[in-house]
Steps between C-alpha positions, in 0.01 A plus 500: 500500500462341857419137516221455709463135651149381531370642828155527696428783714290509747328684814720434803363288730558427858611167409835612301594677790793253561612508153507911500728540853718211345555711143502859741821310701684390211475897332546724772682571831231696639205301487090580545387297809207209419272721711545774226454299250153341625394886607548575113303159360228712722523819349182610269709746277792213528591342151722229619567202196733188483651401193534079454694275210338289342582271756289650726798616712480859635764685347421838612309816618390828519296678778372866397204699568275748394529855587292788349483439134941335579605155556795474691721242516592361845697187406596251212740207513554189265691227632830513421487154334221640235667823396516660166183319372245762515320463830550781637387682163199283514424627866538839438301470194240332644484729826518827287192375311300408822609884582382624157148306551449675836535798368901598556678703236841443611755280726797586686775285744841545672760283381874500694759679301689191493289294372561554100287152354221680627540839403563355155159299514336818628617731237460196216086557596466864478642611827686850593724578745315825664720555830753317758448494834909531687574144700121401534601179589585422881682166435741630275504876438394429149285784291108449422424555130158605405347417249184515238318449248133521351305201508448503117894508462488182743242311358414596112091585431565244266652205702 
């Protein structure tokens, strides 16, 4: 079983938008740009949530949105500091539920072939591989796996 540290999560705000570039910088080479960012924090089907320790410190987060009745994942980082201590179950928990209460039945993402911590996370919640996309990634060459799942696999009717 995963320990989860105590977390809040939260709506993104405008404000954390300094925090989110910082933890985007320390996780990847190819990085969104604060102007996509803020054009997301905007977006009326956006689900975009930060995940904080109980210090108040923002440790992570995920920006998504709603398409049809599918959420798709755009992007989810934790700091690299706060690894391995649930957050970014917690986000995609919490950002599959918003989903399910807006009427989405299922959720899908891209994560780099690489990037195995993740893939393991992904497939831990309910996630299936269902096709690769051949060196997606400019940076690096690297292979896009796709991935879902169904909300209720995500989140549990009964959580």
């Amino acid at each position: 079983m995963m320990n989860l540290s105590p977390a809040t999560v939260r709506p993104a705000l405008p404000g954390d938008l300094g925090a989110i570039l910082d933890i985007e910088k320390s996780c990847r080479t190819v990085t969104w740009s604060a102007g996509a960012f803020v054009a997301e924090l905007s977006g009326e089907r956006s689900i975009n949530l930060v995940a904080l320790d109980e210090n108040g410190t923002l440790c992570g987060f995920v920006f998504a949105a709603l398409a049809a009745d599918e959420l798709e994942i755009y992007t989810l980082a934790v700091d690299p500091k706060f690894r391995r201590r649930g957050f970014a179950t917690r986000l995609l928990r919490a950002a599959a539920e918003e989903a399910r209460r807006r009427g989405a039945a299922s959720v899908y993402l891209e994560v780099r072939s690489k990037n195995q911590p993740a893939q393991s996370l992904y497939l831990f919640l309910g996630f299936d591989i269902r096709w690769i996309r051949r060196k997606y990634y400019s940076d690096d060459g690297d292979d896009a796996i796709v991935m879902s799942a169904d909300l209720d696999t995500v989140v549990p009717l009964h959580s």
